[in-house]
N, CA, C, O and CB atoms as a CASP TS submission, in Angstrom:
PFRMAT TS
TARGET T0000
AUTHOR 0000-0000-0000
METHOD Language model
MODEL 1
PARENT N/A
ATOM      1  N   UNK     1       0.837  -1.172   0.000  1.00  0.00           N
ATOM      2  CA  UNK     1       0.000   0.000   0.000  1.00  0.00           C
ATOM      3  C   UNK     1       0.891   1.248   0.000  1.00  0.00           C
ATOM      4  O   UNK     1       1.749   1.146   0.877  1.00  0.00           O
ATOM      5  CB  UNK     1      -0.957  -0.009   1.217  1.00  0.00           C
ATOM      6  N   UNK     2       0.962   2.259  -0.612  1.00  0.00           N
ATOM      7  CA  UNK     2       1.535   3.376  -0.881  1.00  0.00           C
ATOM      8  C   UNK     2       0.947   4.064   0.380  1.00  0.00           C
ATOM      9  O   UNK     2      -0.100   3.866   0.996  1.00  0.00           O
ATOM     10  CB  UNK     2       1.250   3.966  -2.327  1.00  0.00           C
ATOM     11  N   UNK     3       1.711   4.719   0.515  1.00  0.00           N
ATOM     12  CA  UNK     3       1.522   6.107   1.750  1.00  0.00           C
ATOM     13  C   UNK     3       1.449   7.542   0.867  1.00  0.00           C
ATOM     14  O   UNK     3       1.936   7.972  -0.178  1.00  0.00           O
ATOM     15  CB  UNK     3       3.201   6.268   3.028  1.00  0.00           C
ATOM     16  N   UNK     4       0.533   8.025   1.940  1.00  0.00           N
ATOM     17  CA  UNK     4       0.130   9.338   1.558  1.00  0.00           C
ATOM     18  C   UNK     4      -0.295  10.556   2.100  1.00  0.00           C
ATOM     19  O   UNK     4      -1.426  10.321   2.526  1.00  0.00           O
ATOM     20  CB  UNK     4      -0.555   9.202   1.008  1.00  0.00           C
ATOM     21  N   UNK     5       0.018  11.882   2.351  1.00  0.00           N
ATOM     22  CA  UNK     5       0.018  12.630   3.090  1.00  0.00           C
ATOM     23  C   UNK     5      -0.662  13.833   2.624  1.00  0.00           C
ATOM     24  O   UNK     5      -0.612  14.193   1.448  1.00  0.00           O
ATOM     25  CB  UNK     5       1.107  12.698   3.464  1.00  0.00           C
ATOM     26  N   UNK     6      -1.096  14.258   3.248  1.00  0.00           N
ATOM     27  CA  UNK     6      -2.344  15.529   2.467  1.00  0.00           C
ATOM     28  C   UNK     6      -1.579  16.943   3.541  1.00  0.00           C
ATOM     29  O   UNK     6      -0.880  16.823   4.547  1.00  0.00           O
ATOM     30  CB  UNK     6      -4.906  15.054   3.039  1.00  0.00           C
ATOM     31  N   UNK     7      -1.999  18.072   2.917  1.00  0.00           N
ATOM     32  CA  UNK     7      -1.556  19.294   3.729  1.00  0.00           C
ATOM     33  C   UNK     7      -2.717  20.292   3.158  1.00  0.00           C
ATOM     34  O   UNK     7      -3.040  20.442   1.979  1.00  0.00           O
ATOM     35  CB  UNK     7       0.202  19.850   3.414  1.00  0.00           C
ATOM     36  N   UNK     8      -3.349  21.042   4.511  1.00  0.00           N
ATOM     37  CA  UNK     8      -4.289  21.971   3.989  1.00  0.00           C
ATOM     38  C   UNK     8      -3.670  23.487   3.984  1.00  0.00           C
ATOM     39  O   UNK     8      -2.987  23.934   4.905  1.00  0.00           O
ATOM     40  CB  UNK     8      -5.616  21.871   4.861  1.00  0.00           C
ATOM     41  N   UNK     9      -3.958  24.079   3.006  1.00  0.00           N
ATOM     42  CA  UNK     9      -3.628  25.343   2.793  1.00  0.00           C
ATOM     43  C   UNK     9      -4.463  26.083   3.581  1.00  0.00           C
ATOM     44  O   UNK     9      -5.681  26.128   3.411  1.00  0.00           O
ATOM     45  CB  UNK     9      -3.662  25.709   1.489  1.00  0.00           C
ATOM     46  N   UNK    10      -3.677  26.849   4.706  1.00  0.00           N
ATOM     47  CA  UNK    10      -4.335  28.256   4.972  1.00  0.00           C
ATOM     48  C   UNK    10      -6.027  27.543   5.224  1.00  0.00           C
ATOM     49  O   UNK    10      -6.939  27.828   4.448  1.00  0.00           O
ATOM     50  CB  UNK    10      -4.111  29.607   3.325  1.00  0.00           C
ATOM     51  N   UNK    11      -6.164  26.899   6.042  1.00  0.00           N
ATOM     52  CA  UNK    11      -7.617  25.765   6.251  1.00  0.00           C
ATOM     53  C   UNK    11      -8.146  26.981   7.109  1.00  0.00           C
ATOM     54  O   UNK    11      -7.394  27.507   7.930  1.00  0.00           O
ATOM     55  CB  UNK    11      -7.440  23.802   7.286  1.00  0.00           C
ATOM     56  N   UNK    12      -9.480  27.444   6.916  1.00  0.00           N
ATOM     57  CA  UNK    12     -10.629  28.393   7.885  1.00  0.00           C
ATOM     58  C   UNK    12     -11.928  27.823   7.972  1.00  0.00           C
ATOM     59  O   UNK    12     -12.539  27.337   7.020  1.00  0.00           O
ATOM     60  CB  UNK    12     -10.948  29.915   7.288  1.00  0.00           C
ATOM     61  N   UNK    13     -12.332  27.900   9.152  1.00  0.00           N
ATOM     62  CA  UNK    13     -14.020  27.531   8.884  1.00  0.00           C
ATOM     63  C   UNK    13     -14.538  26.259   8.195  1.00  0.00           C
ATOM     64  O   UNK    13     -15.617  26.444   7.631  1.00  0.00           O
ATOM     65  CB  UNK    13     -14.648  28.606   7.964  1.00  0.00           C
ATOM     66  N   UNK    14     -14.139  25.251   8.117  1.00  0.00           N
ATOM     67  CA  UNK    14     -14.516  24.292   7.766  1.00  0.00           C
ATOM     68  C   UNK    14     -13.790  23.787   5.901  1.00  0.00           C
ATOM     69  O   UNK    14     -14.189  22.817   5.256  1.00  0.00           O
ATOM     70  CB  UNK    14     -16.064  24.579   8.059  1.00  0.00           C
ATOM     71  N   UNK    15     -12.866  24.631   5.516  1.00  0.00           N
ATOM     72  CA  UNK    15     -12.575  24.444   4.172  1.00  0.00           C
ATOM     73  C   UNK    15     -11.091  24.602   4.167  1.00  0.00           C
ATOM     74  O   UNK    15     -10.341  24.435   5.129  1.00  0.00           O
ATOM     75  CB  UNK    15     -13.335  25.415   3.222  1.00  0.00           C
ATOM     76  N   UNK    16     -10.778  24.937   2.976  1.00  0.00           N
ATOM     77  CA  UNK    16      -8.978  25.069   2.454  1.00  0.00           C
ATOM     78  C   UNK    16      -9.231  25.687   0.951  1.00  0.00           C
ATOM     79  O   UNK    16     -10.218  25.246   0.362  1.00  0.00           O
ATOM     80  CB  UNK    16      -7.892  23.157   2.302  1.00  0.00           C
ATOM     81  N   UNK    17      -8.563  26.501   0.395  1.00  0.00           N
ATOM     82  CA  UNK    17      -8.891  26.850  -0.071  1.00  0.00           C
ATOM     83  C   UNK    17      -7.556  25.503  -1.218  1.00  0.00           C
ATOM     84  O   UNK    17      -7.671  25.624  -2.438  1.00  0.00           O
ATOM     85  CB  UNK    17      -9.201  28.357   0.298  1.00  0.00           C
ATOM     86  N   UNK    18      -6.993  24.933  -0.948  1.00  0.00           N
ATOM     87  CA  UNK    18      -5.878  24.343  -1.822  1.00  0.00           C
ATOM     88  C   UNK    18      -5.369  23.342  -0.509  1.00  0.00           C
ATOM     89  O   UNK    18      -5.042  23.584   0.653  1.00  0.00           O
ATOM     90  CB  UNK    18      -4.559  25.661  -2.553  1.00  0.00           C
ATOM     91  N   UNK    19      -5.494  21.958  -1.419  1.00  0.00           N
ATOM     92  CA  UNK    19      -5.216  20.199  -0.586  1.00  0.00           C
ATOM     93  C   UNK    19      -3.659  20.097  -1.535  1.00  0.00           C
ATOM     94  O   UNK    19      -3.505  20.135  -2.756  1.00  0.00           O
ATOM     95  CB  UNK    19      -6.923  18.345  -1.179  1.00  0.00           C
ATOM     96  N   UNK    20      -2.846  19.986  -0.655  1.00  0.00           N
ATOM     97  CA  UNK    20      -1.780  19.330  -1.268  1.00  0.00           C
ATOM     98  C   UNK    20      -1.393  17.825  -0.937  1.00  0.00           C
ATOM     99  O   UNK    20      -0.761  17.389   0.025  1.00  0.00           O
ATOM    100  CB  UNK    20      -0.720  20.115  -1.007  1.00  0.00           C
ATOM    101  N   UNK    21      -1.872  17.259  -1.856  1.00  0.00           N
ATOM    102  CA  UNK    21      -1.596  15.312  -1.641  1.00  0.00           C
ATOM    103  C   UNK    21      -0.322  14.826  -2.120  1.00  0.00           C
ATOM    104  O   UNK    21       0.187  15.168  -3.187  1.00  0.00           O
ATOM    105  CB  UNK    21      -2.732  14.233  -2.628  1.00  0.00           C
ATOM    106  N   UNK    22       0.111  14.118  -1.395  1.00  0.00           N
ATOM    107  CA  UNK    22       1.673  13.632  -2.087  1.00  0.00           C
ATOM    108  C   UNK    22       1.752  12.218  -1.696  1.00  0.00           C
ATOM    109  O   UNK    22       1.473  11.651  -0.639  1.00  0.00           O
ATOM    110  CB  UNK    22       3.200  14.509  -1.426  1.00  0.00           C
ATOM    111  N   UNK    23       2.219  11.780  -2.862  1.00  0.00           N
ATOM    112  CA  UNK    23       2.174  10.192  -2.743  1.00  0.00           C
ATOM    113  C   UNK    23       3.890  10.202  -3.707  1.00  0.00           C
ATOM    114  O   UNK    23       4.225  10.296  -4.888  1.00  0.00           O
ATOM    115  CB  UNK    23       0.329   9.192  -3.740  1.00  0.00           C
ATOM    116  N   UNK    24       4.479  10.070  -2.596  1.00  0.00           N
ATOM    117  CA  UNK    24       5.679   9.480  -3.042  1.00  0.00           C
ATOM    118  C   UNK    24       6.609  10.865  -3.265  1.00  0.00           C
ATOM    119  O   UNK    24       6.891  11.637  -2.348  1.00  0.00           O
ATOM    120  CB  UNK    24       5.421   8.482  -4.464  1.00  0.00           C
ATOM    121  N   UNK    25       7.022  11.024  -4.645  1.00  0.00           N
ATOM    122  CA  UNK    25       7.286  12.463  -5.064  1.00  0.00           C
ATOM    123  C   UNK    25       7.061  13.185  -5.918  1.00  0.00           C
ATOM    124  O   UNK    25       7.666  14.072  -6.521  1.00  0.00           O
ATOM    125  CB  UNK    25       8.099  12.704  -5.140  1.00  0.00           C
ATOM    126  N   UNK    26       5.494  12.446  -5.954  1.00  0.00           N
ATOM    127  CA  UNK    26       4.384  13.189  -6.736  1.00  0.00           C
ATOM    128  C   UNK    26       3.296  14.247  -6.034  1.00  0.00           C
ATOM    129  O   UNK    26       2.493  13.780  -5.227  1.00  0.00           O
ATOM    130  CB  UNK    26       3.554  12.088  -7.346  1.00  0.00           C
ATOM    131  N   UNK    27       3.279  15.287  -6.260  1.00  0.00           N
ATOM    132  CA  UNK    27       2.301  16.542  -5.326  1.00  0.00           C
ATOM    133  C   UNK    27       0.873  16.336  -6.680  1.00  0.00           C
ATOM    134  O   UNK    27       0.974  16.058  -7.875  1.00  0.00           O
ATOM    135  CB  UNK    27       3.395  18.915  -5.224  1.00  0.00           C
ATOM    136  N   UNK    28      -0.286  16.603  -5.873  1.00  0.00           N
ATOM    137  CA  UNK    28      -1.233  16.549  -6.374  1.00  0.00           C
ATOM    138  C   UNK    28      -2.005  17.807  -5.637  1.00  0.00           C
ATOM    139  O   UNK    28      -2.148  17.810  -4.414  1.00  0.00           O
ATOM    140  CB  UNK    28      -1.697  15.206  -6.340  1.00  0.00           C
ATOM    141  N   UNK    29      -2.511  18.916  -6.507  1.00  0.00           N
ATOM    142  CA  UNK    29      -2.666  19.951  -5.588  1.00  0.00           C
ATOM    143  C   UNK    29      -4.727  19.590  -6.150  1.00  0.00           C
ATOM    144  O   UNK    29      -4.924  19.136  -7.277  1.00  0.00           O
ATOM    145  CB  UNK    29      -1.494  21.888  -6.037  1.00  0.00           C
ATOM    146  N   UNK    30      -5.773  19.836  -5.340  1.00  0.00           N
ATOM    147  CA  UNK    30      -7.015  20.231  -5.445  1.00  0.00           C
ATOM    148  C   UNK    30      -7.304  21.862  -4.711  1.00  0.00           C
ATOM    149  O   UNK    30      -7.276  22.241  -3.540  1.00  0.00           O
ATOM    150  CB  UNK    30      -7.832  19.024  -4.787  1.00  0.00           C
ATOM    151  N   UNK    31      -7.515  22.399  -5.693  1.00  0.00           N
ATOM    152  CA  UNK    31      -7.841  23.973  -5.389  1.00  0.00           C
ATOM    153  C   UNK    31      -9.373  23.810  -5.625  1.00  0.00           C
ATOM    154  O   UNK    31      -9.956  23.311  -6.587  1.00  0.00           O
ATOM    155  CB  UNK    31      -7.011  25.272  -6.523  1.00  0.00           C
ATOM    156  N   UNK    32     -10.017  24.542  -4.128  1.00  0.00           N
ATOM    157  CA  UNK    32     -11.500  24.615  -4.150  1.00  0.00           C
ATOM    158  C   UNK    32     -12.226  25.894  -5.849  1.00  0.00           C
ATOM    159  O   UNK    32     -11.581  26.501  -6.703  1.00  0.00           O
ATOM    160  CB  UNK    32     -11.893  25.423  -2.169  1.00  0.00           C
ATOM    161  N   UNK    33     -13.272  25.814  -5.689  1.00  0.00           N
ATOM    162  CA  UNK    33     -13.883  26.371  -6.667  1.00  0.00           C
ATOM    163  C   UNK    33     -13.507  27.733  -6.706  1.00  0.00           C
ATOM    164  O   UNK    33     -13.682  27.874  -5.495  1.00  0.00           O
ATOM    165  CB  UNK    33     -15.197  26.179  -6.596  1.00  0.00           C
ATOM    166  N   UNK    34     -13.154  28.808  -7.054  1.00  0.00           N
ATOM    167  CA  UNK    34     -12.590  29.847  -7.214  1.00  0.00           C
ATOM    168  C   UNK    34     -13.325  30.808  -8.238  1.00  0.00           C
ATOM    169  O   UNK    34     -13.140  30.823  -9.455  1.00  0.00           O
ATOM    170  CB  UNK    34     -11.342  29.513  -7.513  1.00  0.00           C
ATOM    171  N   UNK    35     -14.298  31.703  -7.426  1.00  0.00           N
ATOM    172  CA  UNK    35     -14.597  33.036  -8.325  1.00  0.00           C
ATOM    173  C   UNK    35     -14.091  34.698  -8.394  1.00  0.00           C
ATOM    174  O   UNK    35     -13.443  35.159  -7.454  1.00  0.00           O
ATOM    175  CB  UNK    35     -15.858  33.173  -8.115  1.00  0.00           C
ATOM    176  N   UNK    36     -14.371  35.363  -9.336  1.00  0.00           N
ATOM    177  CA  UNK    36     -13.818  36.201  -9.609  1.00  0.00           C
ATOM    178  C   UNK    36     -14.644  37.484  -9.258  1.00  0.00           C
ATOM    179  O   UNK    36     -15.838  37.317  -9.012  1.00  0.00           O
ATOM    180  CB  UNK    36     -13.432  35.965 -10.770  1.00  0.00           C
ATOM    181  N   UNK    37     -14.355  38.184  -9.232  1.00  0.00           N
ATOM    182  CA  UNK    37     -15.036  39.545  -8.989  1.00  0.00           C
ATOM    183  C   UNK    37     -15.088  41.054 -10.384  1.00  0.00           C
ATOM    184  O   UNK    37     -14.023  41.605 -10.661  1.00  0.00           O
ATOM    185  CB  UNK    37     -14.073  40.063  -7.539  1.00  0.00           C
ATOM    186  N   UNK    38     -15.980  41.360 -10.858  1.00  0.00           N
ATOM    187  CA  UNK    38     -16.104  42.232 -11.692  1.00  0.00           C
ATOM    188  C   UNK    38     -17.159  42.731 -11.825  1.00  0.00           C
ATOM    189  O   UNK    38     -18.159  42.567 -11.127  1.00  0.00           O
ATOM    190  CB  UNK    38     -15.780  41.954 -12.594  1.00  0.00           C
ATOM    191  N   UNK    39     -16.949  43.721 -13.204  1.00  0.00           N
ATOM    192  CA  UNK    39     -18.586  44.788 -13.604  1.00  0.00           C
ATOM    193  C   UNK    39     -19.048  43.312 -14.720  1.00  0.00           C
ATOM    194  O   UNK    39     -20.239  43.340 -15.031  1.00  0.00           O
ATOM    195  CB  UNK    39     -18.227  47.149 -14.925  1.00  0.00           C
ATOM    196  N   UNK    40     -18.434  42.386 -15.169  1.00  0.00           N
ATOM    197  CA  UNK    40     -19.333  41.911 -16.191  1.00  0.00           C
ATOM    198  C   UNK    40     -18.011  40.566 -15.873  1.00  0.00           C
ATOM    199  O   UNK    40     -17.009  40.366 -15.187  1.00  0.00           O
ATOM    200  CB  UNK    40     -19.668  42.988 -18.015  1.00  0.00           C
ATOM    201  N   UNK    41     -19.341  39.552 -17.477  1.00  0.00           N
ATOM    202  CA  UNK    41     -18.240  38.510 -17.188  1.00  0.00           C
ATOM    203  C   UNK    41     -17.126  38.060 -18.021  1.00  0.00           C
ATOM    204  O   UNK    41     -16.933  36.914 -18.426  1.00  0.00           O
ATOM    205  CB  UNK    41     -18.799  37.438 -16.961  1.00  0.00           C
ATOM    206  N   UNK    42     -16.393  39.140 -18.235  1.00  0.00           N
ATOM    207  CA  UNK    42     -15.015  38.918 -18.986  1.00  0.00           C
ATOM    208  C   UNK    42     -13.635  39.077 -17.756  1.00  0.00           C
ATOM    209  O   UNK    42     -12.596  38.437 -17.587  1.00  0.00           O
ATOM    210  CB  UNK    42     -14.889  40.299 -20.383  1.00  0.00           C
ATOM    211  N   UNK    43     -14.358  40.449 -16.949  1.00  0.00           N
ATOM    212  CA  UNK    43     -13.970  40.534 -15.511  1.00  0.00           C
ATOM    213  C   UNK    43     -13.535  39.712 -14.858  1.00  0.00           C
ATOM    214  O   UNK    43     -12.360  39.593 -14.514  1.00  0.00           O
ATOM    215  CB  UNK    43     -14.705  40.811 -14.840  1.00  0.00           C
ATOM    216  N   UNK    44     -14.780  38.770 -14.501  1.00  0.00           N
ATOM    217  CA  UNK    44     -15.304  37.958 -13.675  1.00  0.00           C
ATOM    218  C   UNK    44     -14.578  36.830 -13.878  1.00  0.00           C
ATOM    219  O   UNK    44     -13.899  36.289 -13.005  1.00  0.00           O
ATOM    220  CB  UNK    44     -16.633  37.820 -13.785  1.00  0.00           C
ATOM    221  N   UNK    45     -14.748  36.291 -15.488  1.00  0.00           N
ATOM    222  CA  UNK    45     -13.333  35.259 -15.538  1.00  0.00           C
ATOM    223  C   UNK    45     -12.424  35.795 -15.842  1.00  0.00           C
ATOM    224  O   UNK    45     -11.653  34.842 -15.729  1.00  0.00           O
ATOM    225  CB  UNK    45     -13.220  34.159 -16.391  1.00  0.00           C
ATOM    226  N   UNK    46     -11.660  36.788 -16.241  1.00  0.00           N
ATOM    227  CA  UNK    46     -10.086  36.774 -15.824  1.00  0.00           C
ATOM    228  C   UNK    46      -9.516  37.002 -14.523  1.00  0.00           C
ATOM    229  O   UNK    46      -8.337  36.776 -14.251  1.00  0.00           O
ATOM    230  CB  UNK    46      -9.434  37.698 -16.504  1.00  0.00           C
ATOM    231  N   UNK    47     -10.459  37.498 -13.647  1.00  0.00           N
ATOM    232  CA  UNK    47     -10.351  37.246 -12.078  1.00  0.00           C
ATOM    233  C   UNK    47     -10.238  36.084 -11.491  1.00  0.00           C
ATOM    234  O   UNK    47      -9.406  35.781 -10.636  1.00  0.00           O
ATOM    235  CB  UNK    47     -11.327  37.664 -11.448  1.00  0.00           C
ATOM    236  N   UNK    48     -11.396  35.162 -12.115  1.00  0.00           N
ATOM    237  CA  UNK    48     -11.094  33.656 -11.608  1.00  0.00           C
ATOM    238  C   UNK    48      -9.904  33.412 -11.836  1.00  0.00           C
ATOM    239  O   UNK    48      -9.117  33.381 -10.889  1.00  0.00           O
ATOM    240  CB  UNK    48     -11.838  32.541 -12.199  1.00  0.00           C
ATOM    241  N   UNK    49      -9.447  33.166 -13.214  1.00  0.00           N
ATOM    242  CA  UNK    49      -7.841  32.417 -13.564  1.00  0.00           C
ATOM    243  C   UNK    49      -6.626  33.427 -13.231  1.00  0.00           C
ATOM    244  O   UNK    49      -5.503  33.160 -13.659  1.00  0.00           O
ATOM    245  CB  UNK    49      -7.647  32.006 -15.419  1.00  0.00           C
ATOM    246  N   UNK    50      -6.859  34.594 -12.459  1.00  0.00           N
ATOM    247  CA  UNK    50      -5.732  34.828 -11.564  1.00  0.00           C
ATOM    248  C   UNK    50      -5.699  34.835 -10.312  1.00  0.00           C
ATOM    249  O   UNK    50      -4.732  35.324  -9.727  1.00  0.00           O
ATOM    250  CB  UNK    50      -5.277  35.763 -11.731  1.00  0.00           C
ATOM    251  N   UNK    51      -6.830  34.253  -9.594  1.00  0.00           N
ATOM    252  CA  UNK    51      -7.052  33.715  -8.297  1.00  0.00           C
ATOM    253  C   UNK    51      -6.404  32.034  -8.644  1.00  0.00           C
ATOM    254  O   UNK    51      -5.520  31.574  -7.921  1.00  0.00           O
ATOM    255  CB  UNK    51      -8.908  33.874  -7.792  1.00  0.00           C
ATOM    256  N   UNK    52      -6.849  31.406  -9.571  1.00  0.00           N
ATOM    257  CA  UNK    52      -6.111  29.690  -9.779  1.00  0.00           C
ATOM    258  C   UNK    52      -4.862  29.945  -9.938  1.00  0.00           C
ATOM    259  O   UNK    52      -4.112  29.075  -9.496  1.00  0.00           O
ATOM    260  CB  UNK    52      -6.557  28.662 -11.171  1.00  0.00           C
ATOM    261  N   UNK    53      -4.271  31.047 -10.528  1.00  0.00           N
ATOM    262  CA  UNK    53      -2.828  31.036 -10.954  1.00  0.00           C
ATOM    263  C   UNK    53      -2.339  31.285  -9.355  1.00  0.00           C
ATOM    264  O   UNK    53      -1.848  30.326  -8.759  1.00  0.00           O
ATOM    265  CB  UNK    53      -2.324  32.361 -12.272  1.00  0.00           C
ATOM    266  N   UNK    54      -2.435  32.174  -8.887  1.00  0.00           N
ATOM    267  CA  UNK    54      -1.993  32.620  -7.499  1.00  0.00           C
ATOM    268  C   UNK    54      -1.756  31.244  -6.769  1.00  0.00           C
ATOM    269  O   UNK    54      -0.695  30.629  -6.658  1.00  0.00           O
ATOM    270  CB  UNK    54      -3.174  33.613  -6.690  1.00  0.00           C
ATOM    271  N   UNK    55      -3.007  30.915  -6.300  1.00  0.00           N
ATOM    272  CA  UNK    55      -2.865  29.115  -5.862  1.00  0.00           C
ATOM    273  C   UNK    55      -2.052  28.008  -6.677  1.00  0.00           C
ATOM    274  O   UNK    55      -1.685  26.976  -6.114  1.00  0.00           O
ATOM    275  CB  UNK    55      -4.362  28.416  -5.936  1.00  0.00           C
ATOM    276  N   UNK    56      -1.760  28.285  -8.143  1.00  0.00           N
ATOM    277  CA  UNK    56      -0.412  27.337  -8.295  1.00  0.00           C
ATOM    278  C   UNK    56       0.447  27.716  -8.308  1.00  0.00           C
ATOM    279  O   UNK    56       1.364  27.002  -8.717  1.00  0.00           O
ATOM    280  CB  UNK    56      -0.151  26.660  -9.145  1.00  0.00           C
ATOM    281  N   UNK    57       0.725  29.036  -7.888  1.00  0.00           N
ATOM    282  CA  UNK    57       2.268  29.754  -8.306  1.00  0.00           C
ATOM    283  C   UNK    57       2.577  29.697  -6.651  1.00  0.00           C
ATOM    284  O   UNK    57       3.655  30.181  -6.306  1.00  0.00           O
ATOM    285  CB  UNK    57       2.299  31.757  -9.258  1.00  0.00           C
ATOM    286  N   UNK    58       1.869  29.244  -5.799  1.00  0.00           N
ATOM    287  CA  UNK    58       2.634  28.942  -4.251  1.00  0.00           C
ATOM    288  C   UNK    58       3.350  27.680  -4.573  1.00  0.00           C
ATOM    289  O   UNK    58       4.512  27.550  -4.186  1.00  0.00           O
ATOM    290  CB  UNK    58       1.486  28.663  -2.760  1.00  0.00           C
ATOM    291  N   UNK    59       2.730  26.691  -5.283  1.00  0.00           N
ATOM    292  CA  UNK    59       3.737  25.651  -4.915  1.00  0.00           C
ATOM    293  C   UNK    59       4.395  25.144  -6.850  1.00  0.00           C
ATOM    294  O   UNK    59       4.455  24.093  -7.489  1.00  0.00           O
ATOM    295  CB  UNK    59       2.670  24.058  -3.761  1.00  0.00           C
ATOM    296  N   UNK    60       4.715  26.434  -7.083  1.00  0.00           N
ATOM    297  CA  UNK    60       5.142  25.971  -8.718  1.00  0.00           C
ATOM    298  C   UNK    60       4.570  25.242  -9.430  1.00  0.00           C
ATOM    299  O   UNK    60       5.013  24.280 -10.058  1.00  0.00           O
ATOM    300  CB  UNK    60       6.197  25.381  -8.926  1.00  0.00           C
ATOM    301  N   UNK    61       3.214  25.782  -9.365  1.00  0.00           N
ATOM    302  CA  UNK    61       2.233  24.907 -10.740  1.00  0.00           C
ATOM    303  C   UNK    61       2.026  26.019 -11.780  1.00  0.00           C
ATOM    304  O   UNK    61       2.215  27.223 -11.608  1.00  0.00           O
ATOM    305  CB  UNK    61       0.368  24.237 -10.217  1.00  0.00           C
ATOM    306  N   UNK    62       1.736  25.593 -12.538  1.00  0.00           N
ATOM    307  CA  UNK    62       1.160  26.376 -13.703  1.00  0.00           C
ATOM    308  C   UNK    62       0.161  26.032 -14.766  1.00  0.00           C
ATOM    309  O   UNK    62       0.182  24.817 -14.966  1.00  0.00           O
ATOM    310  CB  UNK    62       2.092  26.685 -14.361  1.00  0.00           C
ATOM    311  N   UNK    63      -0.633  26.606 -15.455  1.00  0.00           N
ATOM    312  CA  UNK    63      -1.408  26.066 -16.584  1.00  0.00           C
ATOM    313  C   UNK    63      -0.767  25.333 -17.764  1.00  0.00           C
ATOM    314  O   UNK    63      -1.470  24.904 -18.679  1.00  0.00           O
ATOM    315  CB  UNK    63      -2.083  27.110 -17.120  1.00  0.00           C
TER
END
């Protein structure tokens, strides 16, 4: 059976906003649902995907 270790990011109130799983010396990151803030929704998603980027650029992920 492989071993495996999880780490919660910055965990508040019942959530995390980013699970880092590692099995071996493989990282597996799950980032919760992530919205954006704007006047419309072009805003709104390029806000999202620099809130996801932020959360992979802590542990060197990228798109």
């Amino acid at each position: 059976m492989t071993a495996f270790s999880k780490e919660y990011i910055n965990p508040n109130e019942g959530f995390s906003q980013t699970v880092v799983v590692t099995t071996g010396n493989i990282k597996t990151l799950y980032i919760s649902g992530q919205i954006g803030n704007g006047k419309n929704l072009e805003e709104q998603t390029i806000a999202t995907f620099k809130n996801l980027e932020n959360e992979l650029k802590k542990w060197q992920g990228y798109f």
